[in-house]
C-alpha positions in Angstrom: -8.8 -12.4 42.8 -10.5 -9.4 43.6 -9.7 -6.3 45.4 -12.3 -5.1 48.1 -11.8 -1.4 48.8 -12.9 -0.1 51.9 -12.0 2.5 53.9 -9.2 0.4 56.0 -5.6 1.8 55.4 -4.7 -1.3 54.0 -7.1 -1.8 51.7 -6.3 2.3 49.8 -2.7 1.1 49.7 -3.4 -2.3 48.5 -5.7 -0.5 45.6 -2.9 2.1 44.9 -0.5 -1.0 44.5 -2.8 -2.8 42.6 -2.9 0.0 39.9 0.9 0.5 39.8 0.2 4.2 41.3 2.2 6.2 43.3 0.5 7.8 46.1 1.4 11.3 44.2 -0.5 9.7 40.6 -3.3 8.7 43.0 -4.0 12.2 44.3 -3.9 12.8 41.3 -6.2 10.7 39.3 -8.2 11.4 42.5 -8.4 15.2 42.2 -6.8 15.5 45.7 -3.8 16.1 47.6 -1.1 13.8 48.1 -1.2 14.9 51.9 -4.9 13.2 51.8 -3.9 10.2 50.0 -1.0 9.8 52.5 -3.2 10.6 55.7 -5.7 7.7 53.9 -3.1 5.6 54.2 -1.6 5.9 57.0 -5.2 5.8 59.0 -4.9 9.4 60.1 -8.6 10.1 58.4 -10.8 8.2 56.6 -11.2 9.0 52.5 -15.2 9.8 51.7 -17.7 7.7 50.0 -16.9 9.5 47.2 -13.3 8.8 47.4 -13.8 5.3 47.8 -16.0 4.9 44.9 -13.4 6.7 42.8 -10.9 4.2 43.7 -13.2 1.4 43.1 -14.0 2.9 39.9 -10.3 3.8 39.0 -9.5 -0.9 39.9 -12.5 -1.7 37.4 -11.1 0.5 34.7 -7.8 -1.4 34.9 -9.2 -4.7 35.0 -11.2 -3.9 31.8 -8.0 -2.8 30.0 -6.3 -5.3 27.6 -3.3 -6.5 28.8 0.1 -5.9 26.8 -0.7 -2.3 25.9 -3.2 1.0 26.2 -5.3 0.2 23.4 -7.0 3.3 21.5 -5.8 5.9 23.6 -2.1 4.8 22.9 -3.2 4.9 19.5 -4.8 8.1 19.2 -1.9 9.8 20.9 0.4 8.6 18.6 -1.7 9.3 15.5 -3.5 12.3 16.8 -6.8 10.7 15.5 
């Protein structure tokens, strides 16, 4: 199945579930407020193109990453190589 993200309400909070994200660790990841995120959501505005793509690219990113673990970045934190 694959997650359409568009700039419905529904579909930002379906993404944000989909990625196991608060709407807090969204903002985040996002490099905006949790007030935006929240206002996205709740169909008070509408998130930019920008935005959108960022969230599209932020779903690809996790569907690329092996289940069961973080991979190298798990790895290098640990090791510090």
């Amino acid at each position: 199945m694959r997650l359409l993200v568009d700039d419905d309400p529904k579909d930002i909070r379906a993404a944000r579930v989909a990625l196991g994200l608060s709407q807090e660790a969204l903002a985040h990841a996002l490099g905006v407020s949790f007030a935006l995120v929240n206002r996205w959501e709740n169909g008070r505005t509408q998130p930019s193109r920008l935005a959108l793509r960022a969230v599209k690219m932020l779903l690809e990113l996790r569907r690329r990453r092996p289940r069961g673990g973080s991979g190298e970045a798990e790895k290098t934190r640990k090791t510090g190589t």
